[in-house]
TORDREN-43057 format. One record per residue (C-alpha): x negated, z, y negated; residue in three letters. Coordinates in steps of 0.25 Angstrom, whole numbers, plus 2048, in hexadecimal, padded with zeros to 3 digits. Each point is the difference from the previous one (the first is absolute). Layout:
(node (X,Z,Y),Ala) ...
This chain:
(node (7B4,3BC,CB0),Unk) (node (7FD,7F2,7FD),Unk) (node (801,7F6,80E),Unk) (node (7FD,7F2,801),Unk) (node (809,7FA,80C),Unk) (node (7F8,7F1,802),Unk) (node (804,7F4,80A),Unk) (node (7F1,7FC,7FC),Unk) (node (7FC,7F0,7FE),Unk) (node (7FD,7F9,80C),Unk) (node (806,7F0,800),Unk) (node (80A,7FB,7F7),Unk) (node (80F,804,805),Unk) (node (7FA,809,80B),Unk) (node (80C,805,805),Unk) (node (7F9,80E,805),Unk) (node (80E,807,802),Unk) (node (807,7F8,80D),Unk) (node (7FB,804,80D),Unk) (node (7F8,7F4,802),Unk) (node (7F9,7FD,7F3),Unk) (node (7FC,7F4,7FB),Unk) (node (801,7F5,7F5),Unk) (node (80D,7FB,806),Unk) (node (805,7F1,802),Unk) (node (80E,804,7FB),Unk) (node (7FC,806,7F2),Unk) (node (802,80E,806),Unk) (node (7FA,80C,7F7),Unk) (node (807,80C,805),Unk) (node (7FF,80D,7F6),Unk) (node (7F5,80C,803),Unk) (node (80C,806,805),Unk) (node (7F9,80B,807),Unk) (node (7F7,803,7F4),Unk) (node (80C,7FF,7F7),Unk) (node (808,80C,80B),Unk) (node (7F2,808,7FC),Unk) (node (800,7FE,7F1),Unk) (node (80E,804,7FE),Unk) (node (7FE,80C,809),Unk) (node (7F4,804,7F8),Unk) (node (808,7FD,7F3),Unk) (node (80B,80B,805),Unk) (node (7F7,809,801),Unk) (node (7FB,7FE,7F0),Unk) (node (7F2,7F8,802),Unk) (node (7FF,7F5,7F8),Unk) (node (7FE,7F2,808),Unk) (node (7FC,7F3,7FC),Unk) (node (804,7F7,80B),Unk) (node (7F8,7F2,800),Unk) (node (804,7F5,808),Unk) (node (7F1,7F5,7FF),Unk) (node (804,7F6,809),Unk) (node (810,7FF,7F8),Unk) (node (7F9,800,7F2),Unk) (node (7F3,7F8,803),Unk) (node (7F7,80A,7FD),Unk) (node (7F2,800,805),Unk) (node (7F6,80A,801),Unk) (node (7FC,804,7F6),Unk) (node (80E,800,7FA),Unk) (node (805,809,80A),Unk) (node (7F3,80A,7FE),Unk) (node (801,800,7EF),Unk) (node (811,803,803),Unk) (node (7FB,80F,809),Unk) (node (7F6,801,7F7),Unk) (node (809,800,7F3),Unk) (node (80C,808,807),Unk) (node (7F6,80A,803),Unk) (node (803,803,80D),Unk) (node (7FC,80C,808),Unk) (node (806,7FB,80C),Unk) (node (7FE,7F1,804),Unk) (node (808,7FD,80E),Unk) (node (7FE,7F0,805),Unk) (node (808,7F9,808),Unk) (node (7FA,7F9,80B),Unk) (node (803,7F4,80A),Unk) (node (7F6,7FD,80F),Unk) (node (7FD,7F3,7FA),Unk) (node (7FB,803,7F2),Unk) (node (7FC,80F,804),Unk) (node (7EF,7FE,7FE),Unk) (node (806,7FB,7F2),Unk) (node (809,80A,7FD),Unk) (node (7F4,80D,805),Unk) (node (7F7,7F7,7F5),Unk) (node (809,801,7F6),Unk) (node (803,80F,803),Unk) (node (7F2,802,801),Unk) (node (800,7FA,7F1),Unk) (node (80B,808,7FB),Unk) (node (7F9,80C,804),Unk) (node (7F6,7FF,7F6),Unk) (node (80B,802,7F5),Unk) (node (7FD,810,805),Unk) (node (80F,800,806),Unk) (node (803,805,80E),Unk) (node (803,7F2,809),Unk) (node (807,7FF,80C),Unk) (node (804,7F3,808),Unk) (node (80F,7FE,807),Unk) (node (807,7F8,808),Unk) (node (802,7FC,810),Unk) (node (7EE,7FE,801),Unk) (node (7FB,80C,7FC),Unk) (node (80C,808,806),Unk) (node (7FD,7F9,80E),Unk) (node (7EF,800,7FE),Unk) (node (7FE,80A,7F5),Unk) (node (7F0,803,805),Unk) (node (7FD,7F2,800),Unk) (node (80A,7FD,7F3),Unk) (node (7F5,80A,7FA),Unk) (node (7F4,7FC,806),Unk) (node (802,7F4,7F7),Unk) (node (7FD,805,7F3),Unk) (node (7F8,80A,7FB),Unk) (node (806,805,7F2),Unk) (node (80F,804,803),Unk) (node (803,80A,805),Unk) (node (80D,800,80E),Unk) (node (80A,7FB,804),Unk) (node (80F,803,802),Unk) (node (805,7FF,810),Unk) (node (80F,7FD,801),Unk) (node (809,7FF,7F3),Unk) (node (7FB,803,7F3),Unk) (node (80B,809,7F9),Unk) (node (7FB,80E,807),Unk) (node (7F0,7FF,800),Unk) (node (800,7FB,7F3),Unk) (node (809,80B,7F9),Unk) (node (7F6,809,807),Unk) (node (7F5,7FA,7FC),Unk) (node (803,7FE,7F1),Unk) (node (804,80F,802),Unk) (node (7F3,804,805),Unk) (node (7F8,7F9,7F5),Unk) (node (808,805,7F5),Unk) (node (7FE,80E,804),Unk) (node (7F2,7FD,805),Unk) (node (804,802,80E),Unk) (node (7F6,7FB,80D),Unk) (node (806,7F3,803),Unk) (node (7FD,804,80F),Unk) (node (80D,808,801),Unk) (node (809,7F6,7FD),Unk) (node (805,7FA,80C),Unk) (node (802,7F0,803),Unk) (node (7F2,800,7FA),Unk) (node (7F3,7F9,806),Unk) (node (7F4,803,7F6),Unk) (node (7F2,7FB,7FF),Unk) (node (7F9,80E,803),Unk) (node (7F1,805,7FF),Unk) (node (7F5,7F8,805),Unk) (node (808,7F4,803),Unk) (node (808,809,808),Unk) (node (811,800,7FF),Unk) (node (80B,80A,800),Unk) (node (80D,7FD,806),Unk) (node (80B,80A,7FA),Unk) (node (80A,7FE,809),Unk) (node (80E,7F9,803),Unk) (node (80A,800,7F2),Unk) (node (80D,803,804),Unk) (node (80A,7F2,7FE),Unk) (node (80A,801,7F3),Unk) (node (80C,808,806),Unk) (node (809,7FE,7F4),Unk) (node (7FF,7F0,7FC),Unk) (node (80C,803,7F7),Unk) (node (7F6,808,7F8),Unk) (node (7F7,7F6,7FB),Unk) (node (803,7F8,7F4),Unk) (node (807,7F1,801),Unk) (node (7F5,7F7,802),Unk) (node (807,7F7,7F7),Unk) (node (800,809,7F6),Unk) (node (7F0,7FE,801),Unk) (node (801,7F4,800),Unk) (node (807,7FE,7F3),Unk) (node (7F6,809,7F7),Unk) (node (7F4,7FB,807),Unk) (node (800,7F0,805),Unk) (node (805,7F4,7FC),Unk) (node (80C,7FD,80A),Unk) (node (801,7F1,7FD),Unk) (node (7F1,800,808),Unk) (node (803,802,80E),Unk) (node (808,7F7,80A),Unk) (node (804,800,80D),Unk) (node (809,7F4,803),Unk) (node (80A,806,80A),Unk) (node (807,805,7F4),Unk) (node (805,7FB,7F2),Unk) (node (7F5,802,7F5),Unk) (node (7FE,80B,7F9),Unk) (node (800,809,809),Unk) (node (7FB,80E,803),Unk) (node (7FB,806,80E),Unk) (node (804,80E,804),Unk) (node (801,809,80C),Unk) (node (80D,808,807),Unk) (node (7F7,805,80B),Unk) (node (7F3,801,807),Unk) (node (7FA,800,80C),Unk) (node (806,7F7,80C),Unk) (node (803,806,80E),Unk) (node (7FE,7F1,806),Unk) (node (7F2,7FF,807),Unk) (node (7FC,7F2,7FD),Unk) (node (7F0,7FF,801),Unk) (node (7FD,7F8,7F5),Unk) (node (809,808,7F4),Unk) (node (7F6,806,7F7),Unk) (node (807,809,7F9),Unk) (node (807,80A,80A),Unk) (node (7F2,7FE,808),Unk) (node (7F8,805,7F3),Unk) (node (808,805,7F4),Unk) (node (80F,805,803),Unk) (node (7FF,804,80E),Unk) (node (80B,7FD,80B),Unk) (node (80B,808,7FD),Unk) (node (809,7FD,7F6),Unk) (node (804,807,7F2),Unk) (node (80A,7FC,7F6),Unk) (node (805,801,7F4),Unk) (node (80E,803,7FE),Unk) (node (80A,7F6,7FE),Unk) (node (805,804,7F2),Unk) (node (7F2,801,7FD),Unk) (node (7FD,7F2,803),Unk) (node (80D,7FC,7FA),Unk) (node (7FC,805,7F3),Unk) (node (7F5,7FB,7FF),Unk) (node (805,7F2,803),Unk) (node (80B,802,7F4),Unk) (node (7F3,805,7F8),Unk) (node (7FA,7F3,801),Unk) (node (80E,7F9,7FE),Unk) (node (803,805,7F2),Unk) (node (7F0,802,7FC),Unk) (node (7FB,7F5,804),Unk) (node (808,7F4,7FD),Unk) (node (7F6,7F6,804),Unk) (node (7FF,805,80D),Unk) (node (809,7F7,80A),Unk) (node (7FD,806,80E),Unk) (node (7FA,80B,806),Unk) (node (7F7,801,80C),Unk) (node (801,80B,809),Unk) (node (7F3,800,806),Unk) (node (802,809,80C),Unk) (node (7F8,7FC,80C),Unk) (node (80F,803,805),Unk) (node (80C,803,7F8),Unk) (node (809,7FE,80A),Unk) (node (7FA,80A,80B),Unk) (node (80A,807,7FC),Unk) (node (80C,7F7,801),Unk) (node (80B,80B,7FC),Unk) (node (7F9,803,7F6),Unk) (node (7FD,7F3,7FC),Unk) (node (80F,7FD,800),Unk) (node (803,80B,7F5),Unk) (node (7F6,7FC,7F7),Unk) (node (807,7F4,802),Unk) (node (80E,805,7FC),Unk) (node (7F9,80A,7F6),Unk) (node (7FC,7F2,7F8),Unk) (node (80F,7FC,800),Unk) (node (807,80D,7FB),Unk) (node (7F6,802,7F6),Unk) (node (7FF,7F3,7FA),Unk) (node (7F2,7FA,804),Unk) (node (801,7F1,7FB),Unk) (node (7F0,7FC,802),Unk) (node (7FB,7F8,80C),Unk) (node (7F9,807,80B),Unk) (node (7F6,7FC,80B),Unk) (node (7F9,808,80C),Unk) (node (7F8,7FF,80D),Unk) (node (809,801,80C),Unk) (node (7FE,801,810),Unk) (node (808,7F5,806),Unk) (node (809,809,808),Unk) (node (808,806,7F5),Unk) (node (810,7FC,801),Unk) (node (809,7F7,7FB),Unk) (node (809,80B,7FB),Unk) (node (7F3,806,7F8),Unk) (node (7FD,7F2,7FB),Unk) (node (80D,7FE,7FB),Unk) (node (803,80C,7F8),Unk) (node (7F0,7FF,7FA),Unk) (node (805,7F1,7FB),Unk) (node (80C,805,7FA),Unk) (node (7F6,809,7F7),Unk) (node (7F7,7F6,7FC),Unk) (node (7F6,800,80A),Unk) (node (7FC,7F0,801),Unk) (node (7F3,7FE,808),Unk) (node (7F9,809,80A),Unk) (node (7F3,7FB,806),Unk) (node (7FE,804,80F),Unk) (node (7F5,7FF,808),Unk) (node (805,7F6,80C),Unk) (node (7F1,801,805),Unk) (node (801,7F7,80C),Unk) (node (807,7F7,809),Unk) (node (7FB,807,80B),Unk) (node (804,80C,808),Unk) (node (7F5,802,806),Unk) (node (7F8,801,7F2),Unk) (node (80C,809,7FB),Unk) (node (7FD,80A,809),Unk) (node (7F1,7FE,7FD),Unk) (node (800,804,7F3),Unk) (node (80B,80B,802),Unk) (node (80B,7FB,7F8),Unk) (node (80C,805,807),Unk) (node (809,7F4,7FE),Unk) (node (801,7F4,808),Unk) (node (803,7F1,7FD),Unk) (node (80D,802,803),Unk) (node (802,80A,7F6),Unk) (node (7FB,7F8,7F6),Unk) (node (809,7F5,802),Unk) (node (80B,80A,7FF),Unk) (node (7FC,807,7F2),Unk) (node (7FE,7F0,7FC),Unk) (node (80D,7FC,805),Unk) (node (806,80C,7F7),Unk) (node (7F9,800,7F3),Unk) (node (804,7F0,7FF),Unk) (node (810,805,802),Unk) (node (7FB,80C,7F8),Unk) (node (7FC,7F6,7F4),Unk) (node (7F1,805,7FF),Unk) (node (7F4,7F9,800),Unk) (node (7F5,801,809),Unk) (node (7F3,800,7FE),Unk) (node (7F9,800,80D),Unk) (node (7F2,803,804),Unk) (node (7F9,7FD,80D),Unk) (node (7F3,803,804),Unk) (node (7F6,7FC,80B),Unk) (node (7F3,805,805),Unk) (node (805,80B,808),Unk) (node (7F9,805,80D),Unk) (node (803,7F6,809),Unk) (node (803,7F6,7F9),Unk) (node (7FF,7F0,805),Unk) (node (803,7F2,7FA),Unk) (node (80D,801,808),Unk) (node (805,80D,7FB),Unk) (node (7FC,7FC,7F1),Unk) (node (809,7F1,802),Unk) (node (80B,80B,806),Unk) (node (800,806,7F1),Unk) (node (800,7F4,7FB),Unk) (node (80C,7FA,806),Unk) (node (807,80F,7FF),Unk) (node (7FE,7FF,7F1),Unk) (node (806,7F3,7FF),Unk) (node (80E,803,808),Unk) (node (801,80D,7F9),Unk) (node (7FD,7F8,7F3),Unk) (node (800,80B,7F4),Unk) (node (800,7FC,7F1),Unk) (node (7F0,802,801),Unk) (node (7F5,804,807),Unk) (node (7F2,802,801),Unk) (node (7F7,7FD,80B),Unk) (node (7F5,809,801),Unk) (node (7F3,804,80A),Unk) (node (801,810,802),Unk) (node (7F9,808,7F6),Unk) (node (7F9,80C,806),Unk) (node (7FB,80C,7F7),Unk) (node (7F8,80D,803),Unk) (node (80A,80B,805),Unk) (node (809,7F7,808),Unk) (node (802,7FF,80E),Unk) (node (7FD,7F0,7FD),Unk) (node (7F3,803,7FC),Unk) (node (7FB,808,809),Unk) (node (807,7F5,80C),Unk) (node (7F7,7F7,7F7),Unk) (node (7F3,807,7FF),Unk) (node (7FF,806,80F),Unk) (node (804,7F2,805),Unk) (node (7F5,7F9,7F9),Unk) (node (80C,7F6,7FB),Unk) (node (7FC,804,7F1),Unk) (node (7F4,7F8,7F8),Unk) (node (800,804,7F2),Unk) (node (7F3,808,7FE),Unk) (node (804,803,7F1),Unk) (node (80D,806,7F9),Unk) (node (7FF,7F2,7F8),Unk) (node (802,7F8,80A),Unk) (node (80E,803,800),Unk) (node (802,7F8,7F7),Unk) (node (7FB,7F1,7FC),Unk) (node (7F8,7FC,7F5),Unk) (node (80C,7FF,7F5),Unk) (node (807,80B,807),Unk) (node (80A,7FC,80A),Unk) (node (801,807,80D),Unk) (node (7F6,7FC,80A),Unk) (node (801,801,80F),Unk) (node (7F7,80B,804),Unk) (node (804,7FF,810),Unk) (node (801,7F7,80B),Unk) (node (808,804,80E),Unk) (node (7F9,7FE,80E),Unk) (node (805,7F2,801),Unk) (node (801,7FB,7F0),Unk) (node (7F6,800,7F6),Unk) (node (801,804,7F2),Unk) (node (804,7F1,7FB),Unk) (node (80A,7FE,80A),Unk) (node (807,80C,7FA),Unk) (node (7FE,7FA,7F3),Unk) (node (803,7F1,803),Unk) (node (80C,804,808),Unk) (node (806,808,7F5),Unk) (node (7FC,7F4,7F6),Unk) (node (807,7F9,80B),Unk) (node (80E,808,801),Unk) (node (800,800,7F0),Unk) (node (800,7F2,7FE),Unk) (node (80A,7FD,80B),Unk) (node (80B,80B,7FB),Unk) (node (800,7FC,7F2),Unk) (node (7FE,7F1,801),Unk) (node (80E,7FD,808),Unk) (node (809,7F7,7FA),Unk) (node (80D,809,802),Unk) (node (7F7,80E,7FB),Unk) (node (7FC,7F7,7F2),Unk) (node (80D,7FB,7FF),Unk) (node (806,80E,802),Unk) (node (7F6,805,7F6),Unk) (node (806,7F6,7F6),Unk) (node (80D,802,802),Unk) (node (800,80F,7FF),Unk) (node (7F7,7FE,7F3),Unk) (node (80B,7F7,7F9),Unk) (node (80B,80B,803),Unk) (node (7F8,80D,7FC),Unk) (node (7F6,801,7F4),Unk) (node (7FA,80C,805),Unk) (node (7FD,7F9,80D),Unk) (node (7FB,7F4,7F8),Unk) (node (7F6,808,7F8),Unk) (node (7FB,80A,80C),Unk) (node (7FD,7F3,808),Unk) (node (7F8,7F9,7F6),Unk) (node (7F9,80B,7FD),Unk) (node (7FA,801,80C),Unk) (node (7FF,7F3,802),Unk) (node (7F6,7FD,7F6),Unk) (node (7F7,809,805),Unk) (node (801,7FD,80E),Unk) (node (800,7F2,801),Unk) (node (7F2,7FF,7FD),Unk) (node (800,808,80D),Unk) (node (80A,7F7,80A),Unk) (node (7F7,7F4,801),Unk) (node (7F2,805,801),Unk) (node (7F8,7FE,80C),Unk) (node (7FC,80F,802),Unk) (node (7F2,7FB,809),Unk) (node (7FB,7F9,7F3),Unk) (node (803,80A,7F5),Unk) 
């Protein structure tokens, strides 16, 4: 049958895919990479699938309407994000009046899939959990005009404004059975339109595993989507992917592993690494990394090409470690620091405040621990708490959360917006601190002059940087209290 995969419009450069979404101040625009798992799943299995990225190609509404109408699509799936979910249930609403079956996806519905559905009227469920299982079921069912009600991973508006839960979907067992995402990619988007700036550009984004066995409360993907316990692809499959890409693609200069965690697995992690070298992988790669991986891993992952990992560092503090449940401690974050420098690998580091019991004095502790440790980059940020997390719930039971609508996650043009405060620090504190932190990391003479003279020696690092720059500067001087 004919299905229409949509990242519907919402802002310009909505970047719906990262697990905080948001018009970021960097220029990120990450792929729909879980839409893009789901469209080559369903392809596999011989539907035909138009895979349509709005906020990449700038197409607005009516656009994005005409493009399911004129595909013909039986199945419309939409991808959906917390802040732009009243949006993204209007324009599945909408869509529905193309006659097609319409379901919404993504880490909203999955966590609130009554309340996902009590805000349209027209389409027709939602998908709980990853997409690839209930979806094949369900374009299965329709095909063979099947009750929808008995594919599982399934939340449909019933009767008399009623709904019916079909039960849990089994996780994907057998990741090494679904198509490379990069091979999506290629027929489907225009690669040269998404970014992120911890790796050269063009890039694509792709996934060894899922799931994440670590329990920090704020991670919205193991807490919504993939679950807690890890599944991977085998390395060989990986590694032929990545030499896929190579000789493919030729414009593609990196690839992104966008694992919550590759390296939970750190044997593992080491023979994807020397499965690079012996098969002849010359492309860049980049990952998210825990800060408590070894130096002999980080070594042998260097020698393969690896060049940047970005790890969340979190906080300066203990205390606000244990908090948030994040296993590690300063100390091993000074460690994995002190080894990917001798390793020769980048850092891009991200620290976070506004956890439970934070104070001005444990937010300065993450400040002056993201100074000594003093990675290539950073970001400064207040939590992000979404429906399905323990962070979230903390938020919510503790009156400490003060949005009242799914928008106000997000300002006026987009950005992140500060939708908690902490029993002792309001919501600008949060906000002016991490304005605060930015400023004084990246305006050092020795970082600027460091900056420059890594430029002059390496193109690539020349180009990564002023790319990002020119978007974020706008950013660095801005008083957040009057804008």
């Amino acid at each position: 049958m004919r299905i229409s995969a949509v990242n519907p419009p919402f802002l310009p450069h909505y970047s719906r895919g990262q697990r905080s979404p948001a018009v970021t101040k960097s220029g990120t625009l990450y792929y729909p990479i879980w839409l893009a798992y789901a469209a080559g799943a369903l392809e596999k299995a011989g539907h035909q699938v138009d895979l349509v990225d709005a906020p990449a190609s700038g197409m607005d509404p009516g656009e994005a309407i005409r493009r399911v109408r004129d595909h013909g699509a039986g199945l419309v799936v939409v991808e959906t994000s917390t802040p732009s979910i009243e949006t993204d249930a209007a324009f599945a609403d909408a869509c529905a009046g193309t006659g097609a079956t319409v379901v919404l996806v993504g880490t909203h519905p999955s966590a609130l899939p009554r309340e996902t559905l009590e805000l349209g009227s027209r389409f027709h469920g939602v998908v709980v959990g990853e997409y690839e299982t209930p979806l094949l079921g369900l374009a299965e069912a329709i095909e063979k005009g099947l009750d929808p009600a008995g594919v599982p991973g399934l939340c449909l508006r019933g009767p008399r404004d009623g709904f019916t839960d079909t039960g849990e979907a089994g996780k994907v067992e057998d990741l090494d059975g679904l198509p490379w995402v990069s091979t999506v990619y290629a027929r489907h988007l225009d690669i040269g339109a998404y970014n992120n700036p911890n790796a050269l550009h063009p890039q694509v984004m792709i996934m060894g595993g899922r799931g994440c066995p670590h329990g920090c409360t704020f991670c919205v993907f193991p807490q919504t989507l993939q679950g807690k316990r890890f599944r991977t692809r085998s390395v060989q499959d990986m590694t032929g992917e990545v030499l896929w890409v190579q000789e493919n693609l030729p414009r593609v200069r990196a690839v992104f592993f966008e694992d919550d965690t590759i390296s939970a697995d750190r044997t593992r992690l080491r023979d994807l690494a020397s499965s690079f070298m012996q098969s002849g992988v010359r492309i860049s790669w980049t990952c998210n990394m825990r800060a408590d991986v070894d130096r002999d891993t980080l070594e042998i992952c260097a020698a393969s090409g690896l060049r940047t990992v970005c790890v969340g560092f979190e906080s300066g503090s203990d205390l606000m470690l244990r908090n948030m449940n994040k296993g590690i401690t300063t100390e091993d974050s000074r460690r994995f620091m002190r080894d990917a420098r001798r390793a020769g690998i980048l850092v891009h580091g991200c620290f976070m405040v506004g956890t439970r019991g934070e104070t001005a004095e444990t937010m300065e502790e993450t400040l002056e621990f993201a100074l000594e440790l003093d990675p290539d980059t950073v970001q400064f940020y207040p939590m992000m708490v979404y429906p399905g997390t323990e962070a979230y719930r903390q938020a919510l039971e503790s009156g400490n959360l003060k949005a009242c609508r799914w928008r106000e996650w997000l300002t006026e043009e987009g950005l992140h917006n500060c939708v908690i405060r902490t029993d002792s620090l309001s919501s600008e504190d949060l906000v002016d601190f991490c304005d605060r932190a930015r400023r004084r990391f990246y305006l050092r003479p020795r970082y600027l002059l460091r900056k420059f003279w890594r430029s002059l020696r390496d193109p690539d690092e020349a180009r990564r940087t002023l790319r990002a720059f020119s978007t974020f500067r706008r950013y660095l001087f801005r008083n957040s209290r009057k804008n």
